[in-house]
N, C-alpha and C positions, 0 to 999 in steps of 0.2 A: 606840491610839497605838503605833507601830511602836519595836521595838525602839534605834535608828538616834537616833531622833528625842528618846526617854527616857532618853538617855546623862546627860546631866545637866540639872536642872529648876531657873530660877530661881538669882535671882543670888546668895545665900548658899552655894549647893551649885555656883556653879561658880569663886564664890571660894576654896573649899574645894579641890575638886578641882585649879583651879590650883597652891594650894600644896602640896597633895599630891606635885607634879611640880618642884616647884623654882621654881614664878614667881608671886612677891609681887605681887597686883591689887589696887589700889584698886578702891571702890563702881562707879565709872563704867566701868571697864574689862569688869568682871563683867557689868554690866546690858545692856553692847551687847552681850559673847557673848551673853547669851541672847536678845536678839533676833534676835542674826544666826543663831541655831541655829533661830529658829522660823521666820522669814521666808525662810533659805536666799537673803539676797542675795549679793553681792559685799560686801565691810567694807572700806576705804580706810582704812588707816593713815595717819599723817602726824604726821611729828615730825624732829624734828634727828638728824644720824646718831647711832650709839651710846646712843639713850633704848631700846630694846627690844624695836625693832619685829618682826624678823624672829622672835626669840626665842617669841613671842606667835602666830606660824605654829606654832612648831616644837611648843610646849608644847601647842597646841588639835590637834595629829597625834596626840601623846600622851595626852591625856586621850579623845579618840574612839577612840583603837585603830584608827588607822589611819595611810596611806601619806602623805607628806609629798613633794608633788614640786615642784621651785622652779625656775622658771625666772627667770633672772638679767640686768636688762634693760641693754643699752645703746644709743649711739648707732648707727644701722645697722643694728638687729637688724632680720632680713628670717623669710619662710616658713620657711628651709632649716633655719632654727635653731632658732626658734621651735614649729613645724608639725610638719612631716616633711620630710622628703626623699628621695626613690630609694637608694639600693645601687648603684652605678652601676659599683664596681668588682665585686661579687658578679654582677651583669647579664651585665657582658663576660666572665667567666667562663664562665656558663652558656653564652653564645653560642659562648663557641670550643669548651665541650666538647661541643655540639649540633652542632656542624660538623664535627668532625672524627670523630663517630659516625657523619656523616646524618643524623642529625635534623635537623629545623624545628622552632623556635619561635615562637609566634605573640604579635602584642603584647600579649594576654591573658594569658599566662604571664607574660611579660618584666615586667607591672605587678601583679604580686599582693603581696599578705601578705608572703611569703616574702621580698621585697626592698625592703621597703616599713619606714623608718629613722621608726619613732616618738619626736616629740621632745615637749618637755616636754605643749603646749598638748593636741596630741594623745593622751598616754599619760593627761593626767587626766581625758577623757573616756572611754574604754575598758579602765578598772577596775572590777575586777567589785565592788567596794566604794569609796566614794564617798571619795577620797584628798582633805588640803587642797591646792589650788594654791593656792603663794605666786607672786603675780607680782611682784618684788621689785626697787623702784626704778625704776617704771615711768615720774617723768618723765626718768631719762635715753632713753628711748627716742623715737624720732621721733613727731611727730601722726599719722604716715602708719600707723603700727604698731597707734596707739594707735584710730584708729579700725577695725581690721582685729580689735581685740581687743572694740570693741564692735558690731560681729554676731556675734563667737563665740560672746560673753555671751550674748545674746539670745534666742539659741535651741539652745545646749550642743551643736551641731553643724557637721560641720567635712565643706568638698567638697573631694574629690580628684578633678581633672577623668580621669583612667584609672579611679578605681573607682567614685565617685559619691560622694552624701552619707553621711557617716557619723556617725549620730545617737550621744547621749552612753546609755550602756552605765549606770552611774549618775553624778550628777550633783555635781562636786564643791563642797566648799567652800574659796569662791575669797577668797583675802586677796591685797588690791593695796598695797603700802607705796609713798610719795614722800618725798624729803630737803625736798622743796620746790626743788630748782632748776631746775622750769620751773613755770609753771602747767600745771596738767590741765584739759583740756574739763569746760565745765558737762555736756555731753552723758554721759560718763563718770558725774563725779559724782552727777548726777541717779539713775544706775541701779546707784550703792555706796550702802549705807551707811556712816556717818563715824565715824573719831575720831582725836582730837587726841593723839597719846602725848607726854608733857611730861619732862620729866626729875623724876626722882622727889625729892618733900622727904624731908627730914633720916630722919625716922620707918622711909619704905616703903624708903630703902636703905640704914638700918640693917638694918632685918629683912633684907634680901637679905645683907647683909654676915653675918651673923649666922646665915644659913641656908645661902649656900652654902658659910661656912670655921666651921663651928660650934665649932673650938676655939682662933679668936681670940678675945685678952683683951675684956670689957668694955670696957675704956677707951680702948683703943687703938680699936678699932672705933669710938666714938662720935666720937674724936677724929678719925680719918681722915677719918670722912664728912664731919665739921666741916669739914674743911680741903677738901676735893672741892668743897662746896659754895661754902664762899666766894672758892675758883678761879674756879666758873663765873662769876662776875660779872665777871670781869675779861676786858680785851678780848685775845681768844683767839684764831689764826687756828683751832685744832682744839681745840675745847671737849672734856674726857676727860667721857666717857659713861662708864656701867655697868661696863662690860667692863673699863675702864682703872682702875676705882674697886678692882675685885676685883682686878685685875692687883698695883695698889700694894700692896693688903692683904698678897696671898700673899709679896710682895717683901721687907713689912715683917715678916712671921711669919718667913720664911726667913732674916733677920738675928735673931730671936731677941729681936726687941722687943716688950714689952708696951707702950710708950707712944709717944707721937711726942715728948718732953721727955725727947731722948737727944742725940747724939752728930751735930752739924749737918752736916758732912762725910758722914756716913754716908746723914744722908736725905736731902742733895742728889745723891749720886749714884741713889737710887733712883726720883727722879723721873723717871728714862726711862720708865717705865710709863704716866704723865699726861701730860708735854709732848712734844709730837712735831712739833712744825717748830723749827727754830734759832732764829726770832722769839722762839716762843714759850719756850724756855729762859732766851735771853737776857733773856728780862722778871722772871724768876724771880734774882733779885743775892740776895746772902748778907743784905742788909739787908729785899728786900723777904718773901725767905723766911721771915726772923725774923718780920715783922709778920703776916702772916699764920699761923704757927703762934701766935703770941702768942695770938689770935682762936680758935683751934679747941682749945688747951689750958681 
């Protein structure tokens, strides 16, 4: 078994290893890395923004000891972005300083290495160690994109019609996240394997809370999370995810509160960390804030 491949064995040791790095995985989270580390597919994340997705690229770069290259999808993304693309002002250069030497350049030179702009898709096929590519929020990008990204897949090699095929150097591990606001081709799917990232219960973001500010109070922390969670039920244009749960926390330690049974004024101005459209503030009144802290004290 290659070194590579024995990085971590089995889903207790990569639940370990995750927290090792700062990220709290449940059973199911754990089980599909190790498949996706023995099977070397594509893993398709999919979850609501702010559950963890990207996080879960960043922390499996971390626990492999290695390179983490993300390419960021939107509407439009084309080759140039994506791919590669020429040097085209580094080109004109050479040309006029070939010309005003004497020299000739011929289009063999003009399309080499040298001028040749490696972008994401590209650069994680020709690392000399097998980097993850996150390809993150892939259904904002076109179908058009999306099926140009499944023959990349397929055979980890990428044509440049000036230099030819360029086969993959070693072979990354490819994480593809969706918010869900398009559907993705079965075609796609078929060739990831899945998982459903959820927003975490009460328990796994405590522990997160608890792991990454580890000198907030007990009670404050059980009580925040209280209160995060029984937000999310309420109808939200921007549900606060993870990042916003940590966000409030630091918020609330940096006023010097052990508890959320303080000072109402104080913790509604610190709600900017959780609500983030005007909708959403305005739903939060002095009455309905009471009742829902009422609930998480």
């Amino acid at each position: 078994m290659s070194s590579e491949t024995a990085v971590v064995q089995g889903t207790q040791q990569w639940q370990q290893a995750l927290a090792q790095h700062g990220y709290i995985a449940e059973r199911g989270l754990a089980a599909t890395l190790n498949i996706y580390q023995q099977l070397r597919r594509p893993l398709l994340l999919e979850g609501d923004a702010g559950v963890g997705k990207t996080q879960i690229a960043q922390t499996l770069a971390d626990v492999l000891n290695t390179k983490l290259i993300r390419l960021q999808c939107y509407e439009g993304l084309d080759v140039n972005t994506a791919v590669y693309e020429w040097n085209y002002q580094q080109q004109l250069l050479s040309i006029q300083a070939a010309q005003s030497s004497g020299r000739e350049l011929d289009e063999h030179s003009m399309f080499s290495d040298r001028f040749l702009l490696q972008r994401p898709l590209l650069q994680a096929i020709r690392q000399p160690q097998s980097p993850v590519l996150l390809i993150d929020e892939i259904d904002r990008s076109d179908q058009e994109f999306e099926a140009f990204l499944l023959e990349m897949l397929a055979d980890f090699q990428i044509t440049i019609p000036e230099l030819g095929t360029l086969p993959a150097i070693s072979k990354p591990y490819v994480i593809l996240t969706s918010n869900g606001s398009r559907e993705i081709s079965d075609a796609l799917r078929r060739r990831c394997l899945y998982y459903y990232v959820d927003y975490p219960a009460f328990d796994k973001e405590l522990r997160i809370v608890q792991s990454q500010l580890p000198d907030i109070s007990a009670q404050l922390a059980r009580q925040l999370v209280a209160f995060v969670q029984d937000l999310r039920n309420a109808v939200l244009r921007k549900t606060p995810g993870i990042a916003e749960t940590l966000d409030w926390a630091s918020a609330l330690m940096g006023q010097g509160l052990s508890s959320l049974d303080t000072d109402m004024e104080l913790l509604s101005d610190t709600l900017i960390c959780l609500l983030k459209t005007r909708e959403d503030r305005d739903l939060m009144s002095e009455p309905e804030l009471q009742r829902r802290l009422a609930k998480a004290l």
